[in-house]
MARDRENRO-120703 format. One record per residue: residue number from 1; residue in one letter; y, z, x of N, C-alpha, C in turn. Coordinates in steps of 0.001 Angstrom, whole numbers, plus 500000, padded with zeros to 6 digits. Each point is the difference from the previous one (the first is absolute). Example, Ala and Ser with C-alpha at 12.3 -4.5 7.8 and 13.67 -1.06 7.14 Angstrom:
2
[1; "a"; [494310; 507800; 513190]; [501190; 500000; 499110]; [501200; 500000; 500900]]
[2; "s"; [501050; 499280; 499650]; [501190; 500060; 500820]; [501090; 500730; 499230]]
END
This chain:
35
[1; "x"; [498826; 500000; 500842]; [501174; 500000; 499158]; [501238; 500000; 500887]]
[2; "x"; [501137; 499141; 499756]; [500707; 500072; 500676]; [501482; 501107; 499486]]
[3; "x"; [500844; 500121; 501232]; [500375; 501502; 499533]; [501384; 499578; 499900]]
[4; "x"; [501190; 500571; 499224]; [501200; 499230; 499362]; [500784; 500399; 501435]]
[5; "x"; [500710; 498696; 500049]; [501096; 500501; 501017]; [501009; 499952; 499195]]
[6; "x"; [501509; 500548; 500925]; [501302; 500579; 499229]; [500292; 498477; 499529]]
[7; "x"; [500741; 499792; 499180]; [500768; 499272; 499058]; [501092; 500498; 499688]]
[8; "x"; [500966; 499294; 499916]; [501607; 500239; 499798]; [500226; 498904; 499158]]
[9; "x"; [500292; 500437; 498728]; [500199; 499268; 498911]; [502026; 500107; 499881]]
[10; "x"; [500481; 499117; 500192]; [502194; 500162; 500025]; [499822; 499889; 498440]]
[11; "x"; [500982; 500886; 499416]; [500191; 499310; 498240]; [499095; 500333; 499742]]
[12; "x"; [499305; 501471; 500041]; [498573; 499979; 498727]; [500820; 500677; 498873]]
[13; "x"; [500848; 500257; 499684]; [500707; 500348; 498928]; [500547; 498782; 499173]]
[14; "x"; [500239; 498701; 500312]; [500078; 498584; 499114]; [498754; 500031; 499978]]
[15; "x"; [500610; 498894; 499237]; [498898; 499070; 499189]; [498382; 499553; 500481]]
[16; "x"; [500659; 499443; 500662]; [498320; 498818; 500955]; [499756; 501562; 500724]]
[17; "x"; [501059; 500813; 500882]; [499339; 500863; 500836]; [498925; 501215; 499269]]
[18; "x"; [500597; 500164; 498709]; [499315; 500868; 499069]; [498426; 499807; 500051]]
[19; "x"; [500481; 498404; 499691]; [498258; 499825; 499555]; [499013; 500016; 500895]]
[20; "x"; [500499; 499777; 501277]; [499207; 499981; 501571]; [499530; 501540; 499867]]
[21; "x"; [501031; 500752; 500117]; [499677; 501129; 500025]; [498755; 500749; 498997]]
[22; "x"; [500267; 499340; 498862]; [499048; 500643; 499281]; [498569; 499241; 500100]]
[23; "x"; [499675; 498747; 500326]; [498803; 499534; 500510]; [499648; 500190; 501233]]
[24; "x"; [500822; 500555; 501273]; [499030; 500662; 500803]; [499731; 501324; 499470]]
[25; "x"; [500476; 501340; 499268]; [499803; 501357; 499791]; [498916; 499196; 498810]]
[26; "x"; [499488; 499365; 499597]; [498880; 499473; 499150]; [498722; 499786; 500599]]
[27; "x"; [500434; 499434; 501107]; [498597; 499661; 501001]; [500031; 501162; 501219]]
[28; "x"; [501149; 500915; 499794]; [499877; 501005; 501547]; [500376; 501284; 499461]]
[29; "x"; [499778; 500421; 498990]; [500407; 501383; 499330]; [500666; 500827; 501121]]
[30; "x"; [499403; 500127; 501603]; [500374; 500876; 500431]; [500954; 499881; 500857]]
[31; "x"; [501447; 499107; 499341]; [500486; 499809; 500857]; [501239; 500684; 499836]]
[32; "x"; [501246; 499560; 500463]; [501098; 501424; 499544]; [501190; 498565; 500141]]
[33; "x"; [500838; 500052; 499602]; [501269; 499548; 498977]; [501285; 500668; 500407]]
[34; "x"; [501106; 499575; 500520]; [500683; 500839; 500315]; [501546; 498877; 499769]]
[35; "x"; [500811; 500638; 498979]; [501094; 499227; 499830]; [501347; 500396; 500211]]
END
């Protein structure tokens, strides 16, 4: 299994960034969100 590296999502509070955000915490529950 491969293991998540960091991701930096700019704009997860718009629109398109929203939705990124919420389809990786869909496929990576354990990840953390920080706005």
């Amino acid at each position: 299994m491969r293991s998540l590296k960091s991701i930096l999502v700019t704009g997860g509070a718009g629109f398109i960034g929203s939705h990124v955000v919420r389809l990786l915490l869909n496929k990576h529950p354990e990840a953390e969100v920080v706005n």
